[in-house]
ZASE-368753 format. One record per residue (C-alpha): residue number from 0; chain; x, y, z. Coordinates in steps of 0.1 Angstrom, whole numbers, padded with zeros to 4 digits. Layout:
@nr: NUM kette: A xx: X yy: Y zz: Z
...
END
This chain:
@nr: 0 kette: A xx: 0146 yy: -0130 zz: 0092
@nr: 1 kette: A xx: 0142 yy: -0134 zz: 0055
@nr: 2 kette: A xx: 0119 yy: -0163 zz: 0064
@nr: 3 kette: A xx: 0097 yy: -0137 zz: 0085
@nr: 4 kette: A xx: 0098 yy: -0113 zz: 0056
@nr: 5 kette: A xx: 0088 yy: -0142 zz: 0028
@nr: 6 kette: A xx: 0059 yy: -0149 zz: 0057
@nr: 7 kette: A xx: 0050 yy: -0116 zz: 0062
@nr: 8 kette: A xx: 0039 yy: -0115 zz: 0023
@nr: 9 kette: A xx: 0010 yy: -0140 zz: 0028
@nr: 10 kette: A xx: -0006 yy: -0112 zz: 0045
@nr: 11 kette: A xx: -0008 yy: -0089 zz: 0014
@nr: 12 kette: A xx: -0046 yy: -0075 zz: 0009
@nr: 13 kette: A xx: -0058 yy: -0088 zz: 0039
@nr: 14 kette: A xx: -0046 yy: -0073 zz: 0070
@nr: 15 kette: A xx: -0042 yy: -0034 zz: 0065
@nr: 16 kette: A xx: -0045 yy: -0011 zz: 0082
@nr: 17 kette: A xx: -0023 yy: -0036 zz: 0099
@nr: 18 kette: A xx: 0013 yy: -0039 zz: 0089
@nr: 19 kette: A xx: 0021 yy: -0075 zz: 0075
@nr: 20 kette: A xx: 0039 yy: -0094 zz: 0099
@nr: 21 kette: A xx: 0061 yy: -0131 zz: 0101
@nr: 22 kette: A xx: 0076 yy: -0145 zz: 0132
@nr: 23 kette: A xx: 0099 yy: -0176 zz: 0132
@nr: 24 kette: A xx: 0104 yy: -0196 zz: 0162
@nr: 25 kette: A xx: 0137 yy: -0216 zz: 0160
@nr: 26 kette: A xx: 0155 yy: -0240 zz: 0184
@nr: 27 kette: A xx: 0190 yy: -0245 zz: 0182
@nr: 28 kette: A xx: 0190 yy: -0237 zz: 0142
@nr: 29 kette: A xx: 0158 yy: -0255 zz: 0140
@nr: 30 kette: A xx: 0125 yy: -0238 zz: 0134
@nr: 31 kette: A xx: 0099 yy: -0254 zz: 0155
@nr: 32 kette: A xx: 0069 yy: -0225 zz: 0147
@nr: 33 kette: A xx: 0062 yy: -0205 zz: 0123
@nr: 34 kette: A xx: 0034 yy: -0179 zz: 0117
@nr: 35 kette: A xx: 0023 yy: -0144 zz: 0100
@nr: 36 kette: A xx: -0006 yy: -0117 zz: 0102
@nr: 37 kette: A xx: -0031 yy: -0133 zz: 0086
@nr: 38 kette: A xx: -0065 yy: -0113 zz: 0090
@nr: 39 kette: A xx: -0069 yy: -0080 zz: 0103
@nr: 40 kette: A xx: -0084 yy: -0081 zz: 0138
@nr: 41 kette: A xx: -0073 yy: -0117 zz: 0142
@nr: 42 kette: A xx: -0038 yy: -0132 zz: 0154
@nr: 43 kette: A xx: -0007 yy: -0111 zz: 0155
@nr: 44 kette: A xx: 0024 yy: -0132 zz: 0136
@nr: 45 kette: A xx: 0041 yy: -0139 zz: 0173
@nr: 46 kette: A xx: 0009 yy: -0159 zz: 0186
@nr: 47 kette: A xx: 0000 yy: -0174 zz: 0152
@nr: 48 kette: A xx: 0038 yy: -0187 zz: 0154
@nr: 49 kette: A xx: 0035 yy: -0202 zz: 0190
@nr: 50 kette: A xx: 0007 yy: -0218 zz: 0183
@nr: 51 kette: A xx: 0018 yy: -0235 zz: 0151
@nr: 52 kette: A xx: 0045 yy: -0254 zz: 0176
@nr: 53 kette: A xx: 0037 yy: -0294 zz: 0178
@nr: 54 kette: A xx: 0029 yy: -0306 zz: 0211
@nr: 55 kette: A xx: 0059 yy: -0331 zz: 0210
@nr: 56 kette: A xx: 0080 yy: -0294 zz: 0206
@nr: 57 kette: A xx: 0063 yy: -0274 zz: 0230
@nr: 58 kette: A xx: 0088 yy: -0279 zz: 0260
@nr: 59 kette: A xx: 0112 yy: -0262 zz: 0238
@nr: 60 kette: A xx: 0097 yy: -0229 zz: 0236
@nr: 61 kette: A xx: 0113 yy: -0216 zz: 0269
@nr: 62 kette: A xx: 0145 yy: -0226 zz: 0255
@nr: 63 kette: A xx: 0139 yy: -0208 zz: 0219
@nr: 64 kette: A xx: 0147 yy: -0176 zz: 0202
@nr: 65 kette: A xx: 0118 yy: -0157 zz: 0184
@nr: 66 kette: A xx: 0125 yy: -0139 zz: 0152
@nr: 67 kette: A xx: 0099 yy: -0116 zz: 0141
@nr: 68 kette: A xx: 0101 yy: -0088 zz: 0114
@nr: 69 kette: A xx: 0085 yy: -0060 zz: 0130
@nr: 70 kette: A xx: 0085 yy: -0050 zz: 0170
@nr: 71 kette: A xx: 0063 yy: -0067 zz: 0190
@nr: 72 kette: A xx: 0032 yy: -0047 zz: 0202
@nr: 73 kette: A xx: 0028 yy: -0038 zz: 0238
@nr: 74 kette: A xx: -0011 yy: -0023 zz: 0240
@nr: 75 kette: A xx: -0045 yy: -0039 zz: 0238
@nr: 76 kette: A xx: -0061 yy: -0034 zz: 0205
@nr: 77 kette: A xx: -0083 yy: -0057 zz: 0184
@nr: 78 kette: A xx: -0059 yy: -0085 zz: 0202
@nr: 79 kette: A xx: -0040 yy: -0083 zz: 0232
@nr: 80 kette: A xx: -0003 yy: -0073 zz: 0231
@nr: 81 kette: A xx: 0021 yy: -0098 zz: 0216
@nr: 82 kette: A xx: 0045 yy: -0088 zz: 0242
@nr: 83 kette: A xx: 0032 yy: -0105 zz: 0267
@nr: 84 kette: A xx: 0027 yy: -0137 zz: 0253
@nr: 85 kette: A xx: 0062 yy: -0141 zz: 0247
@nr: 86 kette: A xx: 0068 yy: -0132 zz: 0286
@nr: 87 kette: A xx: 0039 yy: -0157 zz: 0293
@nr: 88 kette: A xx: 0057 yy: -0183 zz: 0271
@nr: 89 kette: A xx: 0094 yy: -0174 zz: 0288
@nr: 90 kette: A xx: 0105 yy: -0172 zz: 0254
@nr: 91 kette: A xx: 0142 yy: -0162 zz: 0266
@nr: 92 kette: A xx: 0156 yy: -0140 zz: 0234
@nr: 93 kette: A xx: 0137 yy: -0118 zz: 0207
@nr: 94 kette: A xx: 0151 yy: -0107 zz: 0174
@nr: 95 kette: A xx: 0135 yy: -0080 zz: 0159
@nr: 96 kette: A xx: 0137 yy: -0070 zz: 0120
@nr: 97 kette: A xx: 0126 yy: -0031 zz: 0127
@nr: 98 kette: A xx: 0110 yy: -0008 zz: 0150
@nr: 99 kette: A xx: 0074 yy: 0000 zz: 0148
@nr: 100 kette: A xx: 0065 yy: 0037 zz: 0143
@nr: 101 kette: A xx: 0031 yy: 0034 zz: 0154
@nr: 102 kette: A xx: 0026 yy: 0057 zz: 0186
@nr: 103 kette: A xx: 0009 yy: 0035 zz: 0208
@nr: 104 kette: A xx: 0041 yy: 0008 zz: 0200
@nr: 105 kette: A xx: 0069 yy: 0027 zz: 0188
@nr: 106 kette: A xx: 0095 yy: 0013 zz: 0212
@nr: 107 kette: A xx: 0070 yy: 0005 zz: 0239
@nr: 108 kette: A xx: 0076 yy: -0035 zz: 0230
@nr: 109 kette: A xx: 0109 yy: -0037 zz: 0234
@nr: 110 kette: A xx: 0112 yy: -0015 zz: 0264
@nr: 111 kette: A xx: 0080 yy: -0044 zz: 0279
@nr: 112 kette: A xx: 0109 yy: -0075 zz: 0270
@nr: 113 kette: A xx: 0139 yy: -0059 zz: 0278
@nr: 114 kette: A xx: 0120 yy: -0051 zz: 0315
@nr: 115 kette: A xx: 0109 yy: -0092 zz: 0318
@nr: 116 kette: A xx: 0142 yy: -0101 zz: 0313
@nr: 117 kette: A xx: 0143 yy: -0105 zz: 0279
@nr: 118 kette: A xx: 0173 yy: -0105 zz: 0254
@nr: 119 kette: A xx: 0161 yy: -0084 zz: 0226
@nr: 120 kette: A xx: 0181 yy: -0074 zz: 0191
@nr: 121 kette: A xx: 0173 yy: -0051 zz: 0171
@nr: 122 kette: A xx: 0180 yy: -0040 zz: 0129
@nr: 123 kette: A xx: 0183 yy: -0072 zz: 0117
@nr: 124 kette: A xx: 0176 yy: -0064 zz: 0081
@nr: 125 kette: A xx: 0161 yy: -0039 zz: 0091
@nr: 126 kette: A xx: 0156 yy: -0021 zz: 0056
@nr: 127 kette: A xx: 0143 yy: -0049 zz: 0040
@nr: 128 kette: A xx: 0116 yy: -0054 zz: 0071
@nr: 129 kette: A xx: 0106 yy: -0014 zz: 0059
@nr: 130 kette: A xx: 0103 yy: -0017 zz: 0027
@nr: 131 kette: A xx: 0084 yy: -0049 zz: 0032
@nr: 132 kette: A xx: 0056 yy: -0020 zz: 0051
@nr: 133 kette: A xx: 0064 yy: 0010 zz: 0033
@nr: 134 kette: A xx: 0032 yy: 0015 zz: 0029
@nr: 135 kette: A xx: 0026 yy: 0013 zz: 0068
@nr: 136 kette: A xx: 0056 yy: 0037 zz: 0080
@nr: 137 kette: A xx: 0050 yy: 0065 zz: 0054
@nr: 138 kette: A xx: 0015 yy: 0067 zz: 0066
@nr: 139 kette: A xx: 0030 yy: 0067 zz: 0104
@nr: 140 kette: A xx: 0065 yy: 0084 zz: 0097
@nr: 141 kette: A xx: 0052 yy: 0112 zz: 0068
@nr: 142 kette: A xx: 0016 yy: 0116 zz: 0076
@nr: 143 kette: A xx: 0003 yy: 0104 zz: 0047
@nr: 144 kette: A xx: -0003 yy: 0075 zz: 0021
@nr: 145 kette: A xx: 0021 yy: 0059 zz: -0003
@nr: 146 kette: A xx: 0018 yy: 0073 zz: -0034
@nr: 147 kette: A xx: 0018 yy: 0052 zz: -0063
@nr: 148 kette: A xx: 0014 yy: 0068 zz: -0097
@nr: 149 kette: A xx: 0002 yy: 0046 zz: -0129
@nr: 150 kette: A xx: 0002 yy: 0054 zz: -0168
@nr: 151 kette: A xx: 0003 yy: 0038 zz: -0196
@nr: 152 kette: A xx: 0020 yy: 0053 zz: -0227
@nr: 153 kette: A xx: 0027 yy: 0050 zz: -0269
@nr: 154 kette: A xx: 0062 yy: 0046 zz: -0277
@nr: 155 kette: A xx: 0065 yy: 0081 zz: -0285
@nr: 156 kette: A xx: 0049 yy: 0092 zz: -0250
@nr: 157 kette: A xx: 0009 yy: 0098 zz: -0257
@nr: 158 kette: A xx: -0015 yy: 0086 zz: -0231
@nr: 159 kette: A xx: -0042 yy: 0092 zz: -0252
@nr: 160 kette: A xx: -0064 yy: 0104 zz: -0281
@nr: 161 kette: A xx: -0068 yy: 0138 zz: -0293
@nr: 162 kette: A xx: -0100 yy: 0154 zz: -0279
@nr: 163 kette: A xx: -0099 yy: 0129 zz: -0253
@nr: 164 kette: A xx: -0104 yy: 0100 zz: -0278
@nr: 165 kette: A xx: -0101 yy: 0065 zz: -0260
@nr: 166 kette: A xx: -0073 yy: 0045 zz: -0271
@nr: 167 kette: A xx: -0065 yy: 0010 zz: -0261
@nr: 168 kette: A xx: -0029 yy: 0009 zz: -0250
@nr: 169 kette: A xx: -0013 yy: -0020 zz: -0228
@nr: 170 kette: A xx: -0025 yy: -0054 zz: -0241
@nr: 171 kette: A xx: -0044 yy: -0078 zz: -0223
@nr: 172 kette: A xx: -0018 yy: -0091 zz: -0195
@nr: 173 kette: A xx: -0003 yy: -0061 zz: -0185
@nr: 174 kette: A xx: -0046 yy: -0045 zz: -0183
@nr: 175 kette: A xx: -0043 yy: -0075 zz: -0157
@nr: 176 kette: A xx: -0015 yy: -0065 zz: -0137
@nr: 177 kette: A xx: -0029 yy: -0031 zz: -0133
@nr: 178 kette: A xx: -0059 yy: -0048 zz: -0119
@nr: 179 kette: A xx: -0037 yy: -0072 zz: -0096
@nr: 180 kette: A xx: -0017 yy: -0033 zz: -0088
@nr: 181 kette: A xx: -0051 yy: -0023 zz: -0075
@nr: 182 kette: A xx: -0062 yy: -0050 zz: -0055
@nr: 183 kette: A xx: -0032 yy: -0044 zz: -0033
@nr: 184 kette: A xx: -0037 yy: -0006 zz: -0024
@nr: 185 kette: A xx: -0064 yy: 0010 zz: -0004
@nr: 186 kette: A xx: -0078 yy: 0039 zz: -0027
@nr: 187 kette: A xx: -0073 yy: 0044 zz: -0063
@nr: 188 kette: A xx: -0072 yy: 0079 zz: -0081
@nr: 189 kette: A xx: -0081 yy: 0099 zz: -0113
@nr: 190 kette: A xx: -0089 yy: 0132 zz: -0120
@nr: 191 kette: A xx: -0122 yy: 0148 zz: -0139
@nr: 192 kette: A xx: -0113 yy: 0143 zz: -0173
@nr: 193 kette: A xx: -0104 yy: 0111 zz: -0169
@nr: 194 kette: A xx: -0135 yy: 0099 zz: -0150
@nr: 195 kette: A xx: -0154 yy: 0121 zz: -0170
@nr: 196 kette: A xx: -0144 yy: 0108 zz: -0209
@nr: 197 kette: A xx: -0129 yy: 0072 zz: -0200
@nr: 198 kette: A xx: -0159 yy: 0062 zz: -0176
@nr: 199 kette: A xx: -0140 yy: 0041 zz: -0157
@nr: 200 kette: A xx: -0155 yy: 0016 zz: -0131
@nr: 201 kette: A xx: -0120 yy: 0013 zz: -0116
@nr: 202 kette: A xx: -0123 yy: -0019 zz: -0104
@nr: 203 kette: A xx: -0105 yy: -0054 zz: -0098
@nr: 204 kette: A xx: -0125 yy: -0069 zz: -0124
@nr: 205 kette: A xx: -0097 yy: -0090 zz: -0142
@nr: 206 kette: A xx: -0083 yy: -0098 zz: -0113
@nr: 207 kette: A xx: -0094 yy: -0120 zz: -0076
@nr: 208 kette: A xx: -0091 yy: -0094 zz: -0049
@nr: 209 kette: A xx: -0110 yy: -0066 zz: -0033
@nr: 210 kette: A xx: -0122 yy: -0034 zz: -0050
@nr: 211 kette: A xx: -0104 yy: -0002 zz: -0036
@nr: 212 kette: A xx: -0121 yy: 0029 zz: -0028
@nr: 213 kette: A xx: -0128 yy: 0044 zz: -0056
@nr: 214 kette: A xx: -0117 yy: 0086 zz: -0054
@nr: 215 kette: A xx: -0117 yy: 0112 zz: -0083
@nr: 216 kette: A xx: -0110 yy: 0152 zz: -0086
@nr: 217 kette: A xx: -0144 yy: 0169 zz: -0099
@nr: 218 kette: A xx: -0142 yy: 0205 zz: -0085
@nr: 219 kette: A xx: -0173 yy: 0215 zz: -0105
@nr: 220 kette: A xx: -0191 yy: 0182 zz: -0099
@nr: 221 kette: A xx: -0193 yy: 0176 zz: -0138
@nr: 222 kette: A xx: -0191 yy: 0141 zz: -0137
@nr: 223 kette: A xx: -0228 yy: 0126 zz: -0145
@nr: 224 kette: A xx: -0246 yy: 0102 zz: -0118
@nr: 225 kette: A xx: -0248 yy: 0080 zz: -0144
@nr: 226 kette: A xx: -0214 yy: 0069 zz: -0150
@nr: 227 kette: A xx: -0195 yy: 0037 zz: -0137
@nr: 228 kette: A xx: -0176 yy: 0054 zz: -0112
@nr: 229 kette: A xx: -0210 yy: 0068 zz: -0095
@nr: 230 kette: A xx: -0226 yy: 0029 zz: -0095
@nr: 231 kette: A xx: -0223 yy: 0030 zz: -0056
@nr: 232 kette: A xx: -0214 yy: -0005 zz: -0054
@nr: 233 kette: A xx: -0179 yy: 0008 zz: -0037
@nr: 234 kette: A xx: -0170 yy: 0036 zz: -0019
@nr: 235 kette: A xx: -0162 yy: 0063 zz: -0037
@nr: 236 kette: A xx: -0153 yy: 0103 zz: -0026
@nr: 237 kette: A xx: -0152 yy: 0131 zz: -0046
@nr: 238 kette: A xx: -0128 yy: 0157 zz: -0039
@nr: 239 kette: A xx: -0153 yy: 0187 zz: -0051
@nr: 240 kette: A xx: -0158 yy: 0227 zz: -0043
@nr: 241 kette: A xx: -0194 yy: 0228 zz: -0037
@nr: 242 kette: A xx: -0203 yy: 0205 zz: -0010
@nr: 243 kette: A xx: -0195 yy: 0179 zz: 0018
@nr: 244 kette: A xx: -0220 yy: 0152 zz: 0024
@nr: 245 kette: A xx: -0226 yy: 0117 zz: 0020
@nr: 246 kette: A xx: -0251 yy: 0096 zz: 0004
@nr: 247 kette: A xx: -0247 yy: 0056 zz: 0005
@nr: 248 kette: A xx: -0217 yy: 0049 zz: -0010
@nr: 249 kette: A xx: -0209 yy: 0080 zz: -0024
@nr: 250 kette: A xx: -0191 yy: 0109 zz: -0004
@nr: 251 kette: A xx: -0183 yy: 0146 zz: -0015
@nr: 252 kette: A xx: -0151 yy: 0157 zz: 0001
@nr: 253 kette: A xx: -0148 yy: 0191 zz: 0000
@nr: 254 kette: A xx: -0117 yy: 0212 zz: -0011
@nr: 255 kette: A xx: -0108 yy: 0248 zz: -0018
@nr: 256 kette: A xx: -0088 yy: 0264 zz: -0048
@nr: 257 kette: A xx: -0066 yy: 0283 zz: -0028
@nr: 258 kette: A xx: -0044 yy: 0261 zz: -0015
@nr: 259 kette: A xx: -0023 yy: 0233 zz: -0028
@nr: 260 kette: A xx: -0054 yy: 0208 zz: -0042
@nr: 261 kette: A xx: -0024 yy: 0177 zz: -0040
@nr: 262 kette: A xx: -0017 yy: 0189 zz: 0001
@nr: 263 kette: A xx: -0050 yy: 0186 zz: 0006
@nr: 264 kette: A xx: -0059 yy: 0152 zz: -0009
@nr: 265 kette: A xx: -0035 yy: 0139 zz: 0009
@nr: 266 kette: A xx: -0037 yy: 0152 zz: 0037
@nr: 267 kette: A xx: -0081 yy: 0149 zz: 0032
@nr: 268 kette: A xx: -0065 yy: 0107 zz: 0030
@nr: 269 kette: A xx: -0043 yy: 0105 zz: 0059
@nr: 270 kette: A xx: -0074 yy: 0117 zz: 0082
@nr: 271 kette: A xx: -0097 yy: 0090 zz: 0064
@nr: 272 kette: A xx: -0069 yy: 0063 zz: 0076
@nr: 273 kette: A xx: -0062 yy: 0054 zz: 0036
@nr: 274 kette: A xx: -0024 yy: 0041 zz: 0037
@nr: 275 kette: A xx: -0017 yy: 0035 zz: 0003
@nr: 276 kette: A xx: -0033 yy: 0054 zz: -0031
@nr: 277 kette: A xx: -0026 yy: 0042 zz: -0068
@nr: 278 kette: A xx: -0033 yy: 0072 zz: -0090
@nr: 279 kette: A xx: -0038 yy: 0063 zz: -0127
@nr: 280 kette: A xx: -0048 yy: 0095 zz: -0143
@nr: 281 kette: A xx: -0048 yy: 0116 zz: -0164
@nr: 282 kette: A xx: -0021 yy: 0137 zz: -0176
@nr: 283 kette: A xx: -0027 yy: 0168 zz: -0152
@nr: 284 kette: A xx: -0035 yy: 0151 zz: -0122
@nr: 285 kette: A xx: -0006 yy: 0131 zz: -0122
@nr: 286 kette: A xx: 0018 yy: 0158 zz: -0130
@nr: 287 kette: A xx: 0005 yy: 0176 zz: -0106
@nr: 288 kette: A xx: 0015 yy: 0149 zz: -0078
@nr: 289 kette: A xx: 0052 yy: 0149 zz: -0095
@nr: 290 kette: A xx: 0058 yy: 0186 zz: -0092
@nr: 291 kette: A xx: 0047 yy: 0190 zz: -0059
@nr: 292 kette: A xx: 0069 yy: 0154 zz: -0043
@nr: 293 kette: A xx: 0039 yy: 0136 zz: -0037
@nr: 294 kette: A xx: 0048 yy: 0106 zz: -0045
@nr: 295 kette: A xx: 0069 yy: 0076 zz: -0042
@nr: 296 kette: A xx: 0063 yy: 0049 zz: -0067
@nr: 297 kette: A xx: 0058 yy: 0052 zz: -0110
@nr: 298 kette: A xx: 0051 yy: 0025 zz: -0126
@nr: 299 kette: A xx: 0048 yy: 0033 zz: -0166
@nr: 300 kette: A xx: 0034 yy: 0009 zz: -0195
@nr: 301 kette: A xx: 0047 yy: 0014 zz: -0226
@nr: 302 kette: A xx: 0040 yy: -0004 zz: -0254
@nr: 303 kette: A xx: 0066 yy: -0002 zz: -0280
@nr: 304 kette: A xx: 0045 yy: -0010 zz: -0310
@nr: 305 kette: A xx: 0026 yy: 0018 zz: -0310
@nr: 306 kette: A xx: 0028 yy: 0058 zz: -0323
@nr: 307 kette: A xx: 0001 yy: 0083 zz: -0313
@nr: 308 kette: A xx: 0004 yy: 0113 zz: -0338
@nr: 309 kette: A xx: -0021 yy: 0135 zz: -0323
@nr: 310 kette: A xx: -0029 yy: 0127 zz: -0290
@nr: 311 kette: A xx: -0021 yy: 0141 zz: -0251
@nr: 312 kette: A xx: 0012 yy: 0139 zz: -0238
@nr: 313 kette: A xx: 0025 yy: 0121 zz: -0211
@nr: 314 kette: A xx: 0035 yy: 0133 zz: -0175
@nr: 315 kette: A xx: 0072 yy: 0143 zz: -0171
@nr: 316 kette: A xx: 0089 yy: 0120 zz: -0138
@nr: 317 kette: A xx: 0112 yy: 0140 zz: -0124
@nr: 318 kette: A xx: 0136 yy: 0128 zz: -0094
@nr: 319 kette: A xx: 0127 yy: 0092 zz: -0111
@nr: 320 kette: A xx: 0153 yy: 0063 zz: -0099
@nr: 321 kette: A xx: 0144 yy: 0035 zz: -0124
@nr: 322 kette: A xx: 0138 yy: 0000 zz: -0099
@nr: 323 kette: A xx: 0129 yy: -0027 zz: -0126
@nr: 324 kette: A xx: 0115 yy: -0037 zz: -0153
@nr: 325 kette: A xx: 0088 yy: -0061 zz: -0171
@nr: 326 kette: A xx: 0083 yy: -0070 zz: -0203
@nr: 327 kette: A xx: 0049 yy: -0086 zz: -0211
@nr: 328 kette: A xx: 0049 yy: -0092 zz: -0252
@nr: 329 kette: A xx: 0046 yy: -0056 zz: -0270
@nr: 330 kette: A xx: 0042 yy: -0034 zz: -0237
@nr: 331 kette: A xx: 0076 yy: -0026 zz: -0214
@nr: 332 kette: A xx: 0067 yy: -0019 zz: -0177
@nr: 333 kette: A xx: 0093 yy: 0004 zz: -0159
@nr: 334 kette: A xx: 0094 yy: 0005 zz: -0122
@nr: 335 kette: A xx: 0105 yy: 0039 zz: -0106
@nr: 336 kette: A xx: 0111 yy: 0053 zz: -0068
@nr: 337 kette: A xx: 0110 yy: 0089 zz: -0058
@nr: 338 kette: A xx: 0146 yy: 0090 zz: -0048
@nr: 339 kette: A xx: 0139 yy: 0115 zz: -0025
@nr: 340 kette: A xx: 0116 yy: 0089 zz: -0006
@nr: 341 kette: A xx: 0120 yy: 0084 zz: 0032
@nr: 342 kette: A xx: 0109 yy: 0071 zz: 0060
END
């Protein structure tokens, strides 16, 4: 199973909505396949490992154990249902890392093997197979996105400038691993002053990988059409007041002031089937998300070398259970969970 998971991984960036997947075919403490979710829309991790299987191994399949880290699927969606290969394949024993939450599984897979004939265990690291898709089950189990929140900070807690003055913070690698943070999540997040003053583009510029949506807070559509974030080269909504609509790229999501403005973003980004959201800015926005619980990852730069006498204070984390930490030359990277987090 900890083969599946280290499989699974290859998957990152490329198959969400998807969860990420690795299957491990093994005969008599031998693994004869060996496969993972590649592509979204292409080959479960099950079929991708029964095909991997050399034809001078192939008669060894019905005498094999499967080992996959999340249930197989028993429905027809962009492929057909991994279940029934292995009943096709009289694949005699399944062993499966978790249970999927997804409605239309959810069980369902199991319940189709266990009917066949087939010997099926369940749980086998199991926690490790979640938090391998935590992104996937909060989305399924809590009913919306993994939260990730992102700032970087002087060693005496500024995030910025006075008056909104730009200041160059984390140094050149950790810039990079913020940009390698975003090619992994579906949206990224800041809120108007920060797209307003920073012009960001908010993009994976210093690092290979895909853009994600762009999204920022403007409730009086401040923001000018001619800033970075407004380019239209990826999508971007704006969570706004005034208006609803869409124009190329660009879409205005309307919200209201008097309800919670966090409940509705995310609930505005569990119906637009966003999974996963790094929010990296500024000050209010993200404190906002901490009061309220919505959120289950921090990650915080600091870089030790540097005082900000008059500048804008940091967020506060509150129910913060420090994970890990990096240290890339001046700047320290800390690593929190929400340790009220479940799914």
């Amino acid at each position: 199973m900890h083969r599946c998971i280290e499989l699974a991984k290859n998957g990152a960036g490329n198959v969400a909505p998807n969860p990420m997947v690795g299957s491990v075919l093994v005969h008599e403490g031998r693994i004869i396949g060996e496969g993972f979710h590649q592509v979204y829309g292409q080959a479960h991790a099950e079929v991708n490992c029964i095909n991997s299987v050399k034809e001078e191994d192939k008669h060894l399949i019905p005498q094999s154990t499967i080992y996959v880290s999340l249930e197989p699927c028993a429905h027809y969606g962009k492929t057909p249902p991994c279940a029934d290969r292995i009943i096709h394949e009289r694949i005699p024993k399944v062993v499966v890392g978790c249970r999927d939450p997804f409605k239309q599984v959810d069980g369902k897979g199991i319940e189709k093997l266990q009917n066949a004939g087939v010997e099926v265990t369940t749980g086998v690291l199991e926690n490790e197979c979640k938090e391998l898709n935590k992104r996937f089950f909060t989305f399924h189990t809590q009913y919306r996105p993994y939260i990730i929140l992102k700032w970087a900070q002087s060693n005496n807690g500024k995030i910025g400038g006075s008056d909104f003055k730009q200041i160059n913070i984390s140094n050149d690698f950790s810039n990079r691993l913020v940009h390698k943070w975003r090619s992994e999540e579906a949206a990224i997040m800041v809120g108007t002053n920060t797209a307003f003053h920073d012009n960001p583009s908010l993009t994976t510029r210093l690092w290979k990988g895909k853009d994600p949506m762009r999204m920022f807070l403007d409730m009086e559509l401040r923001v000018p059409s001619t800033h970075r974030i407004l380019d239209n080269s990826v999508r971007t909504i704006i969570f706004n007041k005034h208006k609803h609509s869409q124009a190329g790229n660009i879409e205005y999501y309307q919200i209201t002031e008097d309800a919670s403005i966090v409940h509705q973003i995310a609930n505005a980004l569990y119906q637009l089937q966003i999974q996963s959201v790094l929010i990296e800015g500024g000050t209010r926005l993200l404190q906002s998300f901490i009061d309220e619980g919505y959120w289950d990852e921090a990650r915080i730069i600091t870089n030790e070398k540097l005082m900000i006498d008059e500048g804008i204070h940091a967020p506060s984390l509150t129910n913060a259970l420090k994970s890990d930490e990096l240290r890339l030359l001046t700047d320290r990277v800390d690593f929190f969970t929400n340790n009220r987090r479940s799914f």
